[in-house]
C-alpha positions as CSV (number, residue, x, y, z in Angstrom):
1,X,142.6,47.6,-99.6
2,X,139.2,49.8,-98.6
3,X,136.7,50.0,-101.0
4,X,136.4,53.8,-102.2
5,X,133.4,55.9,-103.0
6,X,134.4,58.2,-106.2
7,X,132.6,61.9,-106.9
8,X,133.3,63.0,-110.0
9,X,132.5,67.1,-110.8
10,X,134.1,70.0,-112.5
11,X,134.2,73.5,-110.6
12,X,130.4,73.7,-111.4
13,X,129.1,71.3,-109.5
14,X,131.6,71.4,-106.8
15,X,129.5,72.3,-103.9
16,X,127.2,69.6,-104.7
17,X,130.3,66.9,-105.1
18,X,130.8,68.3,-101.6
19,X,127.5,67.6,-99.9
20,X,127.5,64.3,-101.4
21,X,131.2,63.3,-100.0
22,X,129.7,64.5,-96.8
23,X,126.5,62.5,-97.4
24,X,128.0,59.1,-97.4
25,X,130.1,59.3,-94.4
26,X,127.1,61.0,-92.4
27,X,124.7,57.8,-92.7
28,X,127.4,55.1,-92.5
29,X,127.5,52.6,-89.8
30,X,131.3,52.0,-90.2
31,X,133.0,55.3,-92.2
32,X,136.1,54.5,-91.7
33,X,135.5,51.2,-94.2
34,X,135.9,53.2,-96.7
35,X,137.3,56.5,-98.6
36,X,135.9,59.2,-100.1
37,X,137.5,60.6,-103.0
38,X,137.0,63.7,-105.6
39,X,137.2,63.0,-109.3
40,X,137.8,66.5,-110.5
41,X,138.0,68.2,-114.6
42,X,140.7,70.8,-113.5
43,X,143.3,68.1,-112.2
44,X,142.9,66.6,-115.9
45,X,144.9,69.6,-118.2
46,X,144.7,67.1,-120.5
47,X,141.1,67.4,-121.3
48,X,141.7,71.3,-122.4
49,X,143.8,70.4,-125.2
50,X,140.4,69.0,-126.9
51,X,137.9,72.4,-126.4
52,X,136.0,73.4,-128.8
53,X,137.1,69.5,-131.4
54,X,134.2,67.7,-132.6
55,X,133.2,64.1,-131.1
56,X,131.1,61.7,-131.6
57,X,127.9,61.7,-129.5
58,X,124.6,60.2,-129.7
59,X,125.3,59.6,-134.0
60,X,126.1,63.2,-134.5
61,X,129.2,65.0,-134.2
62,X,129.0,67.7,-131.1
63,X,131.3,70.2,-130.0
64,X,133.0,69.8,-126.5
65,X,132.6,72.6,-124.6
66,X,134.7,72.1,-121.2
67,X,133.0,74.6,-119.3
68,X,129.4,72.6,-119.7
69,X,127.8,71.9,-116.5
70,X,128.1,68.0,-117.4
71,X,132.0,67.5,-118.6
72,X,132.7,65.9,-115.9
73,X,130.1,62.7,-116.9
74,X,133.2,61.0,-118.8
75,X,135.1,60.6,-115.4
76,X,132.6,57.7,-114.0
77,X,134.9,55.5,-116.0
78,X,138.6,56.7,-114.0
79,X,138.2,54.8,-110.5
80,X,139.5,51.4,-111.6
81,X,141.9,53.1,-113.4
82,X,142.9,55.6,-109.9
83,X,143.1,52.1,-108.2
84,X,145.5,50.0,-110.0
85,X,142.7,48.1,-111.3
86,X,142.5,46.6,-107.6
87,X,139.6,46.2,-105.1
88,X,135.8,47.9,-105.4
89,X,134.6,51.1,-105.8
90,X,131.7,53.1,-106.1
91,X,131.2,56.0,-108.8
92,X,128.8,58.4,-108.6
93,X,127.5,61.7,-109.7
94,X,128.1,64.9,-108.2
95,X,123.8,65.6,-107.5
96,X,123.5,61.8,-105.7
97,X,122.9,62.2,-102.2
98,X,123.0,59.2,-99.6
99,X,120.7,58.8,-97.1
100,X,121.9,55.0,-95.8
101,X,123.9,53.2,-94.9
102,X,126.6,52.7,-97.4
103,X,128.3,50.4,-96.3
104,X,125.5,47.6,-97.3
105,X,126.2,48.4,-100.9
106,X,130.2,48.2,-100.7
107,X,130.1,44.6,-99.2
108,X,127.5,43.3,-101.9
109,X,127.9,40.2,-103.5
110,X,128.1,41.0,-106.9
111,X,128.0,37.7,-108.1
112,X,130.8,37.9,-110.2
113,X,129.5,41.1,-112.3
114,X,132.0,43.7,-113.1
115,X,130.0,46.3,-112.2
116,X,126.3,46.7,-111.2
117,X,124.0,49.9,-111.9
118,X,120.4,50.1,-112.6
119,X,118.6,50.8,-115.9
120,X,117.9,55.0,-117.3
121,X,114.4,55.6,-116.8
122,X,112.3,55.8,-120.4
123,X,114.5,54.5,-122.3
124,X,113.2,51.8,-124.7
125,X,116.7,50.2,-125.5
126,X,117.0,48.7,-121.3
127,X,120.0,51.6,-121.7
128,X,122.1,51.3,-118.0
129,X,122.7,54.5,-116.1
130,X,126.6,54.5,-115.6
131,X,126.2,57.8,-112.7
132,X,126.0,55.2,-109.8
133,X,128.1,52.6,-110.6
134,X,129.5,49.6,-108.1
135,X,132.6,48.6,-109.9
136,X,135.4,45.1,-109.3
137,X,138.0,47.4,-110.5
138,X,140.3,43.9,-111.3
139,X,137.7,43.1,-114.0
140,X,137.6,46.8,-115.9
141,X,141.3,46.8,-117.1
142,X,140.1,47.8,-120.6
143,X,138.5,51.1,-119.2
144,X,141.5,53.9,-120.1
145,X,139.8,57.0,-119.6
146,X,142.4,58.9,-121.4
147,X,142.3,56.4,-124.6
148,X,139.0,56.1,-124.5
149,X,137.7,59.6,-124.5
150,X,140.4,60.5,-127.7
151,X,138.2,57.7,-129.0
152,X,135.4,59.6,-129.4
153,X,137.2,62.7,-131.6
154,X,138.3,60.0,-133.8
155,X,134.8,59.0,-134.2
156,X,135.3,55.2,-132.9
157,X,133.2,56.1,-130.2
158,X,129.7,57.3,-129.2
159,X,129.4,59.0,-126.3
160,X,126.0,58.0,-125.5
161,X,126.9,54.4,-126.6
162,X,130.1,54.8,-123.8
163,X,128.2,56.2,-121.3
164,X,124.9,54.2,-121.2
165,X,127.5,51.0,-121.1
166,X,126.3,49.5,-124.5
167,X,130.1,49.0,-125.4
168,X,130.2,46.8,-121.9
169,X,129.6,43.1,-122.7
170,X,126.0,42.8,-120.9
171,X,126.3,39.6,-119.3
172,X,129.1,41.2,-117.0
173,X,126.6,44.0,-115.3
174,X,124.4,42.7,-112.8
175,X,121.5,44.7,-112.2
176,X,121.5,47.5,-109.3
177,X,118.1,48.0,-107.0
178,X,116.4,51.5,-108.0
179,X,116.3,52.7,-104.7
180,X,120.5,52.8,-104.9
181,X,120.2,55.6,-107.6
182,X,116.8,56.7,-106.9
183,X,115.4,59.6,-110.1
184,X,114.4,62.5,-108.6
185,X,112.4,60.5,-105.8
186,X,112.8,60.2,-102.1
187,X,111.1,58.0,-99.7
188,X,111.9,56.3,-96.8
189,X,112.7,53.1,-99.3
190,X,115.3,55.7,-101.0
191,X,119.1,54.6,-100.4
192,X,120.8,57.5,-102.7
193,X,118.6,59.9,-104.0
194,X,119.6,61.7,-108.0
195,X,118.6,64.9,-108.9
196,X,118.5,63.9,-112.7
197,X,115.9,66.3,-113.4
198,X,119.1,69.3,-114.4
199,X,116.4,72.1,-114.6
200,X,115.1,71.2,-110.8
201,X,118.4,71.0,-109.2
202,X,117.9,72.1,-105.7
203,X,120.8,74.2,-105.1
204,X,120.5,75.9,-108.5
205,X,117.0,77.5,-109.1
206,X,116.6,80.9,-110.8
207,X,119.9,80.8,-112.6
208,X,120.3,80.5,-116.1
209,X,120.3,77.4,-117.5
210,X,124.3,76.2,-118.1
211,X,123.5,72.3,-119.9
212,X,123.2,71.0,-123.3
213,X,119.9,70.1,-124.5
214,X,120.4,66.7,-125.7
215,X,120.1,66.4,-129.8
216,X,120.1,62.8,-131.5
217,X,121.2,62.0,-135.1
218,X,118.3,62.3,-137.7
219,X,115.3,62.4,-134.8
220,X,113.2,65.8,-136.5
221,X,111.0,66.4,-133.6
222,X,109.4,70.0,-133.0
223,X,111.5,69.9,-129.9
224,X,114.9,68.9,-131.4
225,X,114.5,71.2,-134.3
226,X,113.9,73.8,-131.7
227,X,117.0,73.6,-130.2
228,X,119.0,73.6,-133.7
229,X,117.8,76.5,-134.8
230,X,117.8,78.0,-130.8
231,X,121.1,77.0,-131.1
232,X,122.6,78.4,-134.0
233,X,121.2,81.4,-133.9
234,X,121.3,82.2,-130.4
235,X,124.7,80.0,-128.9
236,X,124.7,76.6,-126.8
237,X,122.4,78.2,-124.1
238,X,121.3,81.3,-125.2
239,X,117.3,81.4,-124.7
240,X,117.7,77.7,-122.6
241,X,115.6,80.1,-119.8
242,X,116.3,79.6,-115.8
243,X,116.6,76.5,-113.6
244,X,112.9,76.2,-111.8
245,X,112.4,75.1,-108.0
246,X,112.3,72.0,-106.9
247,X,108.4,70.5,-107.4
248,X,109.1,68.5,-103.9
249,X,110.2,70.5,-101.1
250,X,112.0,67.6,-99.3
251,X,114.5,67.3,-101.5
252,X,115.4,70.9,-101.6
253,X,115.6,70.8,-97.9
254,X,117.6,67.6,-98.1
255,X,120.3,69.1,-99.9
256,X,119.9,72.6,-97.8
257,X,120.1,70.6,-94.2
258,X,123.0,68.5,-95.6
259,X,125.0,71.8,-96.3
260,X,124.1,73.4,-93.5
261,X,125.5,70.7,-91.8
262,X,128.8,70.9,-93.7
263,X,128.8,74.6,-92.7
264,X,128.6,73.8,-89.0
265,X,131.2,71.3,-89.4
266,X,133.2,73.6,-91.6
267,X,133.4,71.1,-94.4
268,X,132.0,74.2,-96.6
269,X,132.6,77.5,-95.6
270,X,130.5,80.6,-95.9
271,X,132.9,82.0,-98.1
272,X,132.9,79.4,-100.5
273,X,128.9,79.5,-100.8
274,X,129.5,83.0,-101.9
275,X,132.1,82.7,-104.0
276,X,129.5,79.9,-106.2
277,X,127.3,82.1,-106.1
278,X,128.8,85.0,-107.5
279,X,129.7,82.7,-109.9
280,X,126.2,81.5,-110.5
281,X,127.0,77.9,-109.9
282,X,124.9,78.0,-106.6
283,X,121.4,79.9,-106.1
284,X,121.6,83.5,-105.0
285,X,119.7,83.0,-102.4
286,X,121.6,79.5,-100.6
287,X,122.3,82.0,-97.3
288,X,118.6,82.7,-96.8
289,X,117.6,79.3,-97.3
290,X,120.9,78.0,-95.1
291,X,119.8,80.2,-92.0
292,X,115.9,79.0,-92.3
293,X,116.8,75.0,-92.9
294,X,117.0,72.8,-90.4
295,X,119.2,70.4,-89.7
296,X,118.6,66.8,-90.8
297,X,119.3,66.1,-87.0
298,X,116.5,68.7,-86.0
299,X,114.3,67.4,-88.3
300,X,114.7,63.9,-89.7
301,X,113.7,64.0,-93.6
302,X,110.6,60.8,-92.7
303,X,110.3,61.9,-88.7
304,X,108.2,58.9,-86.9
């Protein structure tokens, strides 16, 4: 069976999920290899039933809020799962962008991992970033997305244990090159480049801010305690201010040339755009920036 490359998103991010589907079938030497696939919140009615129930998450119990910019992070763990527990796959974030050829990573030798992925940046725990994830689906048959996540409102399991893979046996991950889920840095080395950085997101600056602030269990910093009291006086993201432009401007037009390339493909229409931003899931001004971008073709992101 082809391997398949796996988006996962809810409505918020959905434009971005697109790009990103476009993104890896752009650069690839060979895209028929391989399918491209949305992993979407709203086809899951099942994860409704659980709004507003506690869960366990980082040692403290959170509330789950299915309209958060980031519910659909739980969903990298549904490919082997979507494919009988058969073949590869590749899972990825919504805001990772390829710029390669894919295809290099689908035929790795993983060297009899179960999956491969690359380690979060400054964390002093080695914790693994699960948002770009190379998976042998035959050898996750204990990942149940649906019994897992119940898991965590019956407090048997952390979130941020579940999703930085610490509940993975660790001699069964091999370790993933940066450059395949490169943070918030692009250069000609970059494979895949992540827009980790939430508040810098490209496609979202000057709208109010729609994530969490992360919080962890007895950790009294000036900036946690901040966002306890912000929180319960003011609601999830009331004073969380606006998303801020992009400090490099190759990235923004990265993401802007990709979709104006799914425009003039009419992958993504106009219509859409506006409908995302009315919404504010999109930038008010994505139009203005759509008309002035380039092309990737017109202008190569590292031109010669």
């Amino acid at each position: 069976m082809k391997p398949a490359i796996f988006i996962h998103t809810n409505e918020k991010q959905i434009v971005g999920a697109l790009v990103s589907e476009y993104s890896f079938r752009r650069f690839a030497a060979n895209p028929d290899a391989f399918e491209v696939k949305l992993i979407e919140t709203r086809r899951y009615d099942w994860m409704k039933d659980y709004e507003g129930r506690l869960y366990l998450r980082d040692g403290l119990k959170r509330e789950w809020l299915n309209e958060d910019l980031q519910s659909f992070t739980v969903l990298r763990f549904a490919p082997p799962e979507l494919m009988g527990y058969r073949g590869r796959s590749l899972v990825v974030d919504p805001d990772v962008f390829c710029i390669s050829n894919v295809n290099e990573l689908l035929d790795r030798d993983m060297k009899g991992a179960s999956l491969m992925a690359r380690h979060r940046a400054g964390t002093k725990d080695q914790a693994w970033a699960s948002s770009v994830m190379l998976l042998d689906n035959a050898k996750l048959t204990h990942w149940k997305l649906r019994e897992n996540f119940e898991e965590m409102f019956a407090f048997k399991r952390d979130y941020m244990q579940w999703i930085s893979l610490k509940l993975e046996p660790q001699n069964t991950i091999g370790l993933l090159e940066e450059v395949w889920n490169d943070f918030d840095r692009l250069t000609p080395e970059t494979r895949m480049i992540h827009n980790t950085k939430r508040q810098t997101q490209p496609w979202k600056s000057g709208l109010p801010v729609d994530f969490r602030a992360p919080e962890s269990k007895g950790n009294w910093t000036p900036k946690n305690v901040y966002h306890r009291v912000r929180r319960s006086l003011f609601g999830e993201y009331g004073m969380m201010g606006r998303y801020k432009t992009h400090p490099d401007p190759n990235q923004e037009r990265l993401f802007f040339g990709l979709l104006r390339e799914c425009c003039d493909k009419g992958i993504i229409s106009e219509a859409t755009i506006r409908h995302e931003m009315k919404h504010n899931h999109v930038r008010h001004d994505a139009l203005e920036l759509l008309r002035k971008t380039p092309t990737l073709a017109e202008r190569p992101l590292f031109a010669a």
